[in-house]
C-alpha positions in Angstrom: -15.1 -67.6 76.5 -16.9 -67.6 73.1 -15.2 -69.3 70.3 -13.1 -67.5 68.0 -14.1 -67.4 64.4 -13.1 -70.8 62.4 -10.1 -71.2 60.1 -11.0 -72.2 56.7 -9.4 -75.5 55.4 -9.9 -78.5 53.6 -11.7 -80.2 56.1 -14.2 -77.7 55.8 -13.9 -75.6 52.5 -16.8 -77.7 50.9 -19.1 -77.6 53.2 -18.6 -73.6 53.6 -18.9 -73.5 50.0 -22.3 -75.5 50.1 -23.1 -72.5 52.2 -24.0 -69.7 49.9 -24.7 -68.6 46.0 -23.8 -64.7 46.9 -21.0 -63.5 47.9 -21.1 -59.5 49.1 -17.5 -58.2 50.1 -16.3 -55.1 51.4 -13.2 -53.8 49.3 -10.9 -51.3 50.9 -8.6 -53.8 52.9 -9.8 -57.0 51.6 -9.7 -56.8 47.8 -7.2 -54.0 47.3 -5.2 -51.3 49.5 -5.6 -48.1 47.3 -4.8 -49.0 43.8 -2.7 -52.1 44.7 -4.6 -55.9 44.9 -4.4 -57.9 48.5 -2.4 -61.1 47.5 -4.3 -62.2 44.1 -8.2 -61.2 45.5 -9.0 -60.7 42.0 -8.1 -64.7 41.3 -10.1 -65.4 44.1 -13.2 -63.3 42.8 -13.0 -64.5 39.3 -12.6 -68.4 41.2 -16.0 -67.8 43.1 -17.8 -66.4 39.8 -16.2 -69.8 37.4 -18.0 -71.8 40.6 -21.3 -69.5 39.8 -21.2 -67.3 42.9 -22.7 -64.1 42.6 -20.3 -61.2 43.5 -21.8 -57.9 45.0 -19.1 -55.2 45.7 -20.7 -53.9 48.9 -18.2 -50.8 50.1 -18.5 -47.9 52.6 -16.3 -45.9 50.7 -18.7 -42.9 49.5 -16.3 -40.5 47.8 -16.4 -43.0 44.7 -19.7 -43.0 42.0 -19.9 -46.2 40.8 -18.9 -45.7 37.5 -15.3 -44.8 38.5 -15.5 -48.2 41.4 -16.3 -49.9 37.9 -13.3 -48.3 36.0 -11.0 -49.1 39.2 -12.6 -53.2 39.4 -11.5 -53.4 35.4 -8.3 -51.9 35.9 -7.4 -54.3 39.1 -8.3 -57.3 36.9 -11.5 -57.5 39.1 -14.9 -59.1 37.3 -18.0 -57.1 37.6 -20.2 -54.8 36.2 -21.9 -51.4 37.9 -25.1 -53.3 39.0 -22.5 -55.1 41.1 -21.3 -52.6 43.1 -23.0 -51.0 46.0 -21.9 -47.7 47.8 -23.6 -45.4 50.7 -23.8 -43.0 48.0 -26.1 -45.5 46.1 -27.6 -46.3 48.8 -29.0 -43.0 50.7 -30.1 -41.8 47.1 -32.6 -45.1 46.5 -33.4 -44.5 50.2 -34.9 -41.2 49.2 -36.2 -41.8 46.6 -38.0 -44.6 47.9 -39.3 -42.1 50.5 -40.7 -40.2 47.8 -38.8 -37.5 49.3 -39.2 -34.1 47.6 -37.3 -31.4 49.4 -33.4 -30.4 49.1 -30.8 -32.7 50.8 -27.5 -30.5 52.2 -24.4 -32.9 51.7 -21.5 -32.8 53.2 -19.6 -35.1 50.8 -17.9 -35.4 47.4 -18.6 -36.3 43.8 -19.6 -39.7 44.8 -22.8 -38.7 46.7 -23.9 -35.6 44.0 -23.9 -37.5 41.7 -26.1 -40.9 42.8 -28.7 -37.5 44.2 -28.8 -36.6 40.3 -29.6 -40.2 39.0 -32.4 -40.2 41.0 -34.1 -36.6 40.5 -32.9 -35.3 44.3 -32.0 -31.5 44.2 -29.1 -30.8 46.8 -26.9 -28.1 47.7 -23.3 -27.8 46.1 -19.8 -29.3 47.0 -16.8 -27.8 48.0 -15.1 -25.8 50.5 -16.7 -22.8 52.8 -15.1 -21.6 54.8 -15.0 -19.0 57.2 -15.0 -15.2 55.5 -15.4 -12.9 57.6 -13.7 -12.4 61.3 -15.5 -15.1 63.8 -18.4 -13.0 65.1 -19.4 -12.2 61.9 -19.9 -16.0 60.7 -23.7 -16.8 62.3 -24.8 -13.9 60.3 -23.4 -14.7 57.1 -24.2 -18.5 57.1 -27.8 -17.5 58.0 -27.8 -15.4 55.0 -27.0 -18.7 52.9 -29.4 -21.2 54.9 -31.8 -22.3 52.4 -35.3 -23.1 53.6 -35.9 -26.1 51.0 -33.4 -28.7 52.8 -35.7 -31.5 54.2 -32.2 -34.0 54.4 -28.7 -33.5 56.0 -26.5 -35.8 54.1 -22.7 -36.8 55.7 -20.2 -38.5 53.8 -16.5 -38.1 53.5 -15.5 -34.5 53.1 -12.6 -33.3 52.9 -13.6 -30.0 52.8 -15.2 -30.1 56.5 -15.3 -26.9 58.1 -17.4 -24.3 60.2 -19.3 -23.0 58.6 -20.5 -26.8 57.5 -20.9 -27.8 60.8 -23.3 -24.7 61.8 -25.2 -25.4 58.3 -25.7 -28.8 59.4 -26.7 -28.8 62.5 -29.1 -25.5 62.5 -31.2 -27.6 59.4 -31.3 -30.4 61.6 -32.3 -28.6 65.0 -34.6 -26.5 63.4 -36.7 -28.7 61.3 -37.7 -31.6 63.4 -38.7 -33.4 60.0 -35.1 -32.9 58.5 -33.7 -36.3 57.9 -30.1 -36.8 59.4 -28.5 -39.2 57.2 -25.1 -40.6 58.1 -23.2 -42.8 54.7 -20.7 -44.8 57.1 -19.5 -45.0 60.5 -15.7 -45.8 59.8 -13.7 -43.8 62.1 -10.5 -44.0 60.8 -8.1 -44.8 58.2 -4.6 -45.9 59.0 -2.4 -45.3 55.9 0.1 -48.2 55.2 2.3 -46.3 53.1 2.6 -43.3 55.5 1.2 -44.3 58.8 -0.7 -41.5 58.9 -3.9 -41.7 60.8 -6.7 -40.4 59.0 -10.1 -39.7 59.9 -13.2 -41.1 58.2 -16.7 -40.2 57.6 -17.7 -41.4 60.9 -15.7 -39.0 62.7 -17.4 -36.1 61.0 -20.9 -37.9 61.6 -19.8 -38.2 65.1 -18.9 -34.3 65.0 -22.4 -33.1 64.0 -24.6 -35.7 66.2 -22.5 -34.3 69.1 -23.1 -30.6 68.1 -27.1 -31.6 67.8 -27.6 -34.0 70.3 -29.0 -36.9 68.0 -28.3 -39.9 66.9 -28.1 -40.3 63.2 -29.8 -42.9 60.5 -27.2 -44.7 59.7 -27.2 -45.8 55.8 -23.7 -48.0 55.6 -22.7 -51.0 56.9 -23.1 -52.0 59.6 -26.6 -50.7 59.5 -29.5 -52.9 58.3 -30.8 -49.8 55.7 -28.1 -50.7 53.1 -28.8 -54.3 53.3 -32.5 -53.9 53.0 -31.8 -51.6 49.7 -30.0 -54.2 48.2 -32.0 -56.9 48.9 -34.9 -55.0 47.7 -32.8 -54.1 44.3 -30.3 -56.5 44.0 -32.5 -59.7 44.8 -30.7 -62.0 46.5 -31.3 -64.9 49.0 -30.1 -64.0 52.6 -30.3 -67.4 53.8 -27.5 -68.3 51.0 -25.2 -65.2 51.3 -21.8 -64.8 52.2 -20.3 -61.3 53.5 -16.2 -61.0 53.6 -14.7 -58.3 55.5 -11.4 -56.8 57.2 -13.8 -54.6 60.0 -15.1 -56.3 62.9 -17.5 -53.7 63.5 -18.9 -52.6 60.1 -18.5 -55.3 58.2 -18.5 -58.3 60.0 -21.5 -56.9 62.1 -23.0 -55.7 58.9 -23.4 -59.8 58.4 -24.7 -61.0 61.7 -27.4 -57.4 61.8 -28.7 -58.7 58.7 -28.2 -62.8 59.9 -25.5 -63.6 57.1 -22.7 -65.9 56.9 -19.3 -63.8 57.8 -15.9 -64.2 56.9 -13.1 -62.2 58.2 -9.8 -61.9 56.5 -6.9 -60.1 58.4 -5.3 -57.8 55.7 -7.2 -54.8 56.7 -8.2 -53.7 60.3 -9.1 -56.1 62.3 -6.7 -59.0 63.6 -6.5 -62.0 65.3 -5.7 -60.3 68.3 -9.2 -58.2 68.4 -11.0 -61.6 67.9 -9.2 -63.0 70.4 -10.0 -59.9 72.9 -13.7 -59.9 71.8 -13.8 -63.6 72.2 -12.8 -63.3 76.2 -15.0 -60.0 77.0 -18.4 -60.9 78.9 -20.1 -57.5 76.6 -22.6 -59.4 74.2 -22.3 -57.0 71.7 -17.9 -57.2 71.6 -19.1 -61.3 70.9 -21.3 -59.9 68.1 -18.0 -58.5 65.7 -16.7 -61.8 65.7 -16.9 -63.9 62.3 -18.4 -67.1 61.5 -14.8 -68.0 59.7 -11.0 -66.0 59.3 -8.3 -66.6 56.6 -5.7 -64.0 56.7 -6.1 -62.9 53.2 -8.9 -63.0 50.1 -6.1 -64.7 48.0 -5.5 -67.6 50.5 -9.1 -69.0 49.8 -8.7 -69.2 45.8 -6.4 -72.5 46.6 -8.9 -74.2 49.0 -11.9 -73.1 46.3 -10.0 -74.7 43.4 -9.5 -77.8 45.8 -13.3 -77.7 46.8 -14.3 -78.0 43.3 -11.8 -80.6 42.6 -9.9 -78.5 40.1 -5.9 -78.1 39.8 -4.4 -75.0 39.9 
């Protein structure tokens, strides 16, 4: 059986803390649920940046720009500024610009994604719904009508809006173009909903929808994929060797760490739980052995005690 990940404490808060100058976490589940903070995160945040810890908001949440993460951080009592936050949405649109890439991306997203597209120059088509018009036979020949031959990019985000005639748009760009990028901002599945316990699906069930319809495998952009680290590193500047990723997903976050061979903390007020480790732990697959953490606490908050101890300060 491989070990389980190791609870933080003060027999070994110091030495963790020795660890790493950068902290990147994940957000949704580990600093807040919606617009509510997970047991004082924020105190912990503004503990690690008093101790001179760089703090990188690293999210998969792509319906956000950044300006409005930034307005939600202030309002939470969260430290930070806009160069600290780091979003699929950010992400794909330095990817192509990076690529020099010059033709029309086709999104299947919100605000969040447009608007990162506009900062860098990228032309793309509009958001929204569309949906079916006509009777069913007569949709292929009215989305052919509005195919536009400059898309070089499918883009897939969160999308409320999904629909048909989306999914037909999508995948005819990608099957007919071999050179169309397919570009896929997250692979989250779901969403359970506290407050309701609604089950809600996330971007990477509609990913999953269109690489099922075209029979290809996406390029993944969000965690746990290695092209959002390598973006950030590239215009962020950090150290991976002295980096620190905190997350509530076994396998985005927490693999998003070991992919790109960081230190990984899990904290159990999202998704993942003891339970999963403990299941992942026992399994002979490799890979299940790969979402474990380095270390567990069950919440963000319960590390701004053993921080304050660490640095031999009183609360």
């Amino acid at each position: 059986m491989t070990k389980l990940p190791i609870v933080l404490d003060k027999s070994n808060i110091k030495e963790f803390l020795d660890r790493f100058d950068t902290i990147l976490t994940d957000c949704d589940g580990v600093i807040w649920n919606g617009h509510n903070v997970i047991d004082k995160a924020n105190e912990t945040i503004k503990t690690f940046k008093n101790l001179g810890k760089r703090v990188i908001y690293v999210t998969n949440n792509c319906t956000l720009t950044r300006e409005v993460m930034l307005k939600k951080l202030e309002k939470l009592d969260f430290p930070g500024a806009k160069e600290d936050i780091a979003t699929p949405a950010y992400t794909v649109a330095q990817y192509l610009k990076d690529l020099n890439f010059d033709k029309k991306a086709y999104v299947l997203g919100l605000e969040g994604i447009i608007h990162e597209l506009d900062d860098v120059g990228i032309p793309h088509s509009t958001i929204g719904p569309d949906v079916i018009k006509n009777e069913l036979y007569e949709v292929g020949p009215a989305v052919q009508e509005e195919l536009d031959s400059d898309v070089g990019a499918v883009v897939v985000g969160f999308d409320f809006h999904f629909s048909f005639p989306k999914i037909i748009k999508a995948s005819t760009y990608i099957n007919s173009n071999p050179s169309c990028l397919f570009l896929a901002l997250a692979g989250d599945e779901n969403f359970q909903d506290p407050k309701t316990n609604l089950t809600w699906p996330c971007t990477g069930a509609l990913v999953k929808c269109i690489s099922t319809v075209v029979e290809k495998e996406p390029i993944l952009i969000g965690k746990p994929a290695t092209k959002m680290y390598d973006i950030m590193e590239k215009h962020f500047k950090f150290d991976p060797n002295r980096t620190l990723m905190i997350g509530d997903r076994g396998n985005t976050d927490i693999l998003f760490g070991k992919n790109c061979g960081l230190t990984t903390l899990l904290v159990l007020s999202g998704v993942t739980q003891l339970s999963d480790c403990e299941a992942w732990a026992a399994s002979k697959d490799p890979e299940a052995h790969r979402l474990l953490a380095d270390y567990y606490l069950p919440s963000l908050g319960a590390l701004r005690n053993l921080l304050q101890v660490a640095n031999g300060c009183s609360l």
